[in-house]
N, C-alpha and C positions, 0 to 999 in steps of 0.2 A: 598270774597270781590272783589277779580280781576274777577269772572265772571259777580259779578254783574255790576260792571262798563262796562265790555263791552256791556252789554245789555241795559246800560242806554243810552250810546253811541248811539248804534243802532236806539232804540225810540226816541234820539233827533233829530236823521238824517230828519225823516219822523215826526219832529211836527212844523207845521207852522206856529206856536206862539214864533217867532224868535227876537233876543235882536239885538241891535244895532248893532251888526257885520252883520246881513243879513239872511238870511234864508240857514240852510244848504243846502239845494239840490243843491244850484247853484256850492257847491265845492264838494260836495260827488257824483254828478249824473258824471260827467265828467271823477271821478275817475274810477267808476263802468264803463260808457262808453269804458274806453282807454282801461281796460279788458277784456270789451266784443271782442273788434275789435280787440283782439289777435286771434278768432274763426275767422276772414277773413283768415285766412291761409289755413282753408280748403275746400277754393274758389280758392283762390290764388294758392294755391300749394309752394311748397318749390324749392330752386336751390341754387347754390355756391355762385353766384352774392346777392341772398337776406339776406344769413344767414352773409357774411360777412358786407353788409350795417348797417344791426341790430348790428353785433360786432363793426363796425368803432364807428357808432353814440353812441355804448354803452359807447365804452374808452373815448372817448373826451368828451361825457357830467359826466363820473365821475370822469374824471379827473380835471373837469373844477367844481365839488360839491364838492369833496375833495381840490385839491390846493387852488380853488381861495373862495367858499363860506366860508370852514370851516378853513382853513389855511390861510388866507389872511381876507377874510372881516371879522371871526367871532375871529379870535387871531392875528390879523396883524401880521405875522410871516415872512414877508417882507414888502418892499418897492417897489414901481412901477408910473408912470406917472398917472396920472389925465386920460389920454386919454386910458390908459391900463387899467384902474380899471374899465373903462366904460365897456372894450370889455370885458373884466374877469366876469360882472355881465351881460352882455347880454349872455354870454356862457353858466354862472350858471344857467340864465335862462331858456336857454331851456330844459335844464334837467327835468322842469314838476315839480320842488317843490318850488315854490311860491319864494320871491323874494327877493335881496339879505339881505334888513333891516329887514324881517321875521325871514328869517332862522339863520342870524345872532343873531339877540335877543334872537329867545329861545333857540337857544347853550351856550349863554354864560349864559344865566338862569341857564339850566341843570348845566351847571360847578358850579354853584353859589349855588344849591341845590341838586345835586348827589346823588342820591339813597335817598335820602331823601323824606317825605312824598310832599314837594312839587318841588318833580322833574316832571317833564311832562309827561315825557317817561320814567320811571326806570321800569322795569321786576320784580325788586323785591320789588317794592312799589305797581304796580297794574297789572303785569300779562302779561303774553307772548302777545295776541293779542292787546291788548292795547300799549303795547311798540311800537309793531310794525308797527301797522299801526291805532288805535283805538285814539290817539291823535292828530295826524296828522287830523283825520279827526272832531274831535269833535269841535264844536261849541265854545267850551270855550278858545280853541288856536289858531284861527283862525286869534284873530288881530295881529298884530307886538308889539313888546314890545317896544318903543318907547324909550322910559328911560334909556334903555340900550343902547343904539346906535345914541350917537346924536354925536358922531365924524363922522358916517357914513350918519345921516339924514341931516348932513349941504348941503348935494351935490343932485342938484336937480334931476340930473339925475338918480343917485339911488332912489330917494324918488318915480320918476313918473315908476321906472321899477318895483318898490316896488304894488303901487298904480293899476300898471294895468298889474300884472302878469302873467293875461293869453296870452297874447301880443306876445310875445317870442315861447312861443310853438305854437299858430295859426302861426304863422309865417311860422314855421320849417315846420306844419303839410303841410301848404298851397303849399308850395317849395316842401315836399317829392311828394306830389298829384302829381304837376304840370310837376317834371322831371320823375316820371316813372307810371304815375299812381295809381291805388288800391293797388298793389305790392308794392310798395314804403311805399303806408301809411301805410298799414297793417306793412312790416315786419321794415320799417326805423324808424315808431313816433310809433305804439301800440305795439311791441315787444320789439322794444330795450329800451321803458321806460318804463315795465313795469316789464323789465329782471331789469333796474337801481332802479328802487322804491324800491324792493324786496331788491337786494344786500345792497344797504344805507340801509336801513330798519334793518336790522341784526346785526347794528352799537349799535344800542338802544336796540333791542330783547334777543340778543344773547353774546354780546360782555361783555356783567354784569355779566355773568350768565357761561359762557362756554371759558376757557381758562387757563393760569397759571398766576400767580402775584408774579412778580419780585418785586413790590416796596409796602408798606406798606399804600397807599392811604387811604383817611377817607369815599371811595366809595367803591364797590364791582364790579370796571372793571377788565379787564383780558387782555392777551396777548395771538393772536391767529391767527397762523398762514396760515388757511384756512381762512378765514375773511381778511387777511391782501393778502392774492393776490386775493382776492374776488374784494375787495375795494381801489387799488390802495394803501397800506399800512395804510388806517382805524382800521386794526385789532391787529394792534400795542395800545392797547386799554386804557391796565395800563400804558407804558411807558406814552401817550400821558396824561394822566392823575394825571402823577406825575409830566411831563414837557408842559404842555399845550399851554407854547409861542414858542415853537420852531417850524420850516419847516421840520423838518425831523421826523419822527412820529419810525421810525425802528433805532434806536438806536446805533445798532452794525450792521457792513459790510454782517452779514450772514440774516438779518435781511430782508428780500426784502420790498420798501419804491417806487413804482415805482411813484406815485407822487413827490417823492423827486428826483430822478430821471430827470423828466420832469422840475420843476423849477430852479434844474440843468444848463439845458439844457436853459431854457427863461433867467437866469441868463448868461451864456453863451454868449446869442446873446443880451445882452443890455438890454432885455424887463423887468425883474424885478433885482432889488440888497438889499444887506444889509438881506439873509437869515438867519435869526436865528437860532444857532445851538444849541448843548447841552452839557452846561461846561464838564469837566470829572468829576469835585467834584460833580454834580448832580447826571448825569448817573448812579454813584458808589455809591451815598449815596440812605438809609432807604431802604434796602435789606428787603422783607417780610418773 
């Protein structure tokens, strides 16, 4: 069954008889593009200065998919200004996965239907590739889920970053060109999003499927510590699953949360407050 959905997948990419969301190719050709132009590297050539640009722009844009998409707009697990929420959703932006009332909606879906046959992304409902990346691209998830996010859709700003998503990473791509060239694009916009697609991606593929469970959830997530310094503490999988409002996803001090870390740290300097944390009666309760 999970192969055949990827294959239907596949044939819908390339059929032109497209429903009201639009014609796949304009979101799948762009996909396939940003991984082509990882093969400019062997034009470009490799150096110190390019591999650490691709790591700089890797951390801050999955710092900015983890804190502020999945921690902030998709479980508001803090508070912050009108004017920060903007920058936090141009940030999530450029990370290359659509915009913050998308991404928003079908997380809090997936929470809403978890491993369930209508979860979007579950591994164990339709199969390794499809979790990972076979939903993201299909035709049927394409729109925003609207219904789900009308604390977030009152704000127009999000609705137009929402609306013209590609905006943000032309943006980034147009700035990488401009300060160093093909080097740039190649290894600051085609490598380091396509190193972040991949890492996020394993959140959905991997994190269901491959880890321990601490807590008795009514889904089949895990706790996993290569995942979780993968992902800025993402792979804290079950904890986040058993406590889904909280900002800090790593639980216990040996736990590494470097997102929680970082909001920390903007907590710190005034830019966001009121992080939510995890009672101890929680933490400690429904041991699996």
């Amino acid at each position: 069954m999970a192969m055949k959905r990827t294959l239907d997948t596949v044939r819908c990419w390339f059929d032109s008889a497209s429903p009201s969301t639009g014609s796949s190719l304009l979101r799948v050709l762009p996909f396939i593009a940003i991984h082509a132009g990882c093969l400019g590297v062997l034009w470009v050539g490799a150096s110190v200065e390019l591999a650490a640009l691709a790591a700089a722009l890797f951390a801050l844009r999955m710092f900015a998919v983890t804190a502020f998409y999945h921690r902030y707009f998709s479980h508001r697990a803090f508070r912050t200004s009108r004017a920060m929420q903007f920058v936090f959703a141009v940030l999530g932006a450029s990370a290359v996965q659509r915009g913050p009332l998308w991404w928003a909606s079908h997380h809090r879906h997936h929470h809403a239907h978890a491993d369930r046959p209508a979860d979007a992304h579950s591994a164990l409902q339709h199969g390794f590739a499809w979790s990972h990346a076979g939903w993201f691209l299909s035709r049927e998830n394409f729109a925003t889920r609207h219904e789900l996010v009308a604390d977030l859709a009152r704000f127009p700003e999000l609705r137009f970053l929402d609306r013209y998503d590609a905006l943000v990473p032309a943006l980034l791509a147009a700035s990488l060109y401009a300060a160093g060239g093909l080097e740039y694009l190649v290894w600051g916009f085609c490598v380091s999003t396509v190193a972040l697609w991949h890492a996020t991606f394993t959140i959905n593929s991997l994190a269901h499927r491959f880890g321990r469970r601490r807590y008795a959830t009514r889904d089949d997530s895990r706790n996993n510590l290569w995942l979780a310094l993968l992902t800025f503490g993402e792979g804290w999988h079950n904890n986040h699953h058993h406590y889904p409002g909280a900002a800090r996803q790593g639980f216990y001090w040996w736990e590494v949360d470097l997102s929680w870390y970082g909001l920390k740290l903007l907590a710190a300097l005034g830019l966001v407050r009121e992080l939510r944390t995890v009672p101890a009666a929680v933490r400690e309760a429904r041991r699996a």
